[in-house]
Structures are given as C-alpha cells and as structure tokens.
C-alpha positions in Angstrom: 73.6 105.2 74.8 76.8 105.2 72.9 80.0 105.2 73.8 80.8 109.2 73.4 77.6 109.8 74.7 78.8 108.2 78.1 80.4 110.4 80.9 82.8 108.3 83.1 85.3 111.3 83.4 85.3 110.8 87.0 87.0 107.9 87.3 90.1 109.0 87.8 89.2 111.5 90.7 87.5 108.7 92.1 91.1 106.8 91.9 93.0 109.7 93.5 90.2 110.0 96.3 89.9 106.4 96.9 93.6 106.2 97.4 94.1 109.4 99.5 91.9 107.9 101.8 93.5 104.5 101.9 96.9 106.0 102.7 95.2 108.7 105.2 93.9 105.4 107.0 97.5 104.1 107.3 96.3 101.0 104.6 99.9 102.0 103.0 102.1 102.2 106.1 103.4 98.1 104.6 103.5 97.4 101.0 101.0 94.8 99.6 101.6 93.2 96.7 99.7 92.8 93.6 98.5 89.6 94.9 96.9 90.6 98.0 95.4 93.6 96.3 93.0 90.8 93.6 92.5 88.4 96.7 90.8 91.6 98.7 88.9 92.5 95.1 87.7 88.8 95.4 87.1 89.0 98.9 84.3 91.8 98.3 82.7 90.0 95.8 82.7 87.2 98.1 81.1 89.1 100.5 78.4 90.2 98.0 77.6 86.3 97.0 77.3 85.6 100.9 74.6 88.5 100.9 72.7 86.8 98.1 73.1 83.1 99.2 71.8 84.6 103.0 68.6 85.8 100.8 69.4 89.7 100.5 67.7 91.7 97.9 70.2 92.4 94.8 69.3 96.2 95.8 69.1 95.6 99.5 71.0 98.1 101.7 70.7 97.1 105.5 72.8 98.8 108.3 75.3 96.8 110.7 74.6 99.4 113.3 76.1 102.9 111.5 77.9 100.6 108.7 75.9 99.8 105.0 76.1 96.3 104.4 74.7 94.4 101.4 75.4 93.7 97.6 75.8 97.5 96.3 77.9 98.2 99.2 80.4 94.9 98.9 79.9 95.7 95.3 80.8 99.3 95.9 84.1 98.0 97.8 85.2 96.1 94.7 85.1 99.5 92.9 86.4 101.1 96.1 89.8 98.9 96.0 90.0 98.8 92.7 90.4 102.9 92.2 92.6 102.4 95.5 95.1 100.7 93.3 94.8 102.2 90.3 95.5 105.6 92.2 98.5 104.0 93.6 99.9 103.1 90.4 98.6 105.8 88.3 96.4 103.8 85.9 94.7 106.2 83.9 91.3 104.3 84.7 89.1 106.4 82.6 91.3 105.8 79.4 91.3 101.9 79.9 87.6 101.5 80.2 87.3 104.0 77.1 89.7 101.8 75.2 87.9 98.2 76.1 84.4 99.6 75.9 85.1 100.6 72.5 87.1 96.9 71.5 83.8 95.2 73.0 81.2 97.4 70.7 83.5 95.6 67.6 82.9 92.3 69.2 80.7 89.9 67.5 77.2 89.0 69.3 78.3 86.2 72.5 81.7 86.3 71.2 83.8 83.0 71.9 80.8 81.3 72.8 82.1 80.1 76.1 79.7 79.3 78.6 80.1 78.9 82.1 
C-alpha cells in the first residue's frame, strides 16, 4: 500500500478525544512538563517489555479483573498519551506522519546503517 492509498485521517480526532478525556479525568488540573509527558510514553513501553520478559504473547490481551492488560494495550497507551499531548498542543498529528512517511519512502534501503 502506498502512501496516498493510506487513510490515517483520524488521527487528529483521536488527539482531540484522547485529550478531552485526559482533562475530563482532571490529568490537567497541574501542568506537566514536556519532560514528564516522554517519561510516561517510556513508562508504557516499559510496561509492554515487562509483559514480554513475564512471557505474554505479543498479541496477548488478558484482563486485571475489568482492566485489558498486555502488549497492545501498554502499546495502545503509548499512542493514548501521545494523541493526549498532541491534542494539548495542537500538533496537527496527521500532517507529521504524512510528511515523515513520505521523507522515509525517499530513504535508501537500511539507511545509516546503524545497528543496535
């Protein structure tokens, strides 16, 4: 699939939902800064490689009583924060992801050739 075949045009009412519910849950009552707001992005994903180093499926959804847990649903937070903020500062979301999608097809094949 190419890039104008894509539909993401819901990112940004994802962004204005996510964040509509973060300040309804009083999560904007005290600024944060943009500090905390990357330590709790890396805190989900944290979460997610604790799921997979206590042996949980990569597509495993299990239930801490009424709440998901596992690595779509940490991994779903990371997303979850992330349109949370961008809502707050009114990113345009969809237009970024556009933009660098379309730098990264012009990008030549393993590109710096960095390894980790």
């Amino acid at each position: 699939m190419n890039l104008n075949e894509m539909s993401i045009k819901e990112l940004n009412a994802l962004c204005e939902a996510a964040h509509a519910n973060a300040i309804n849950k009083g999560w904007y009552e005290e600024p944060r800064t943009f500090g905390e707001i990357i330590a709790l992005c890396h805190s989900e994903l944290s979460e997610a490689l604790e799921d997979h180093r206590n042996g949980r499926g990569l597509t495993e959804i299990y239930y801490e009583g009424e709440k998901p847990c596992g690595i779509p649903t940490e991994l779903a937070d990371v997303l979850i924060r992330i349109f949370d903020f961008c809502g707050h500062v009114c990113i345009d979301l969809e237009e970024a992801v556009y933009e660098k999608m379309a730098y990264n097809a012009t990008r030549s094949h393993k590109h710096g050739g960095k390894i980790i």
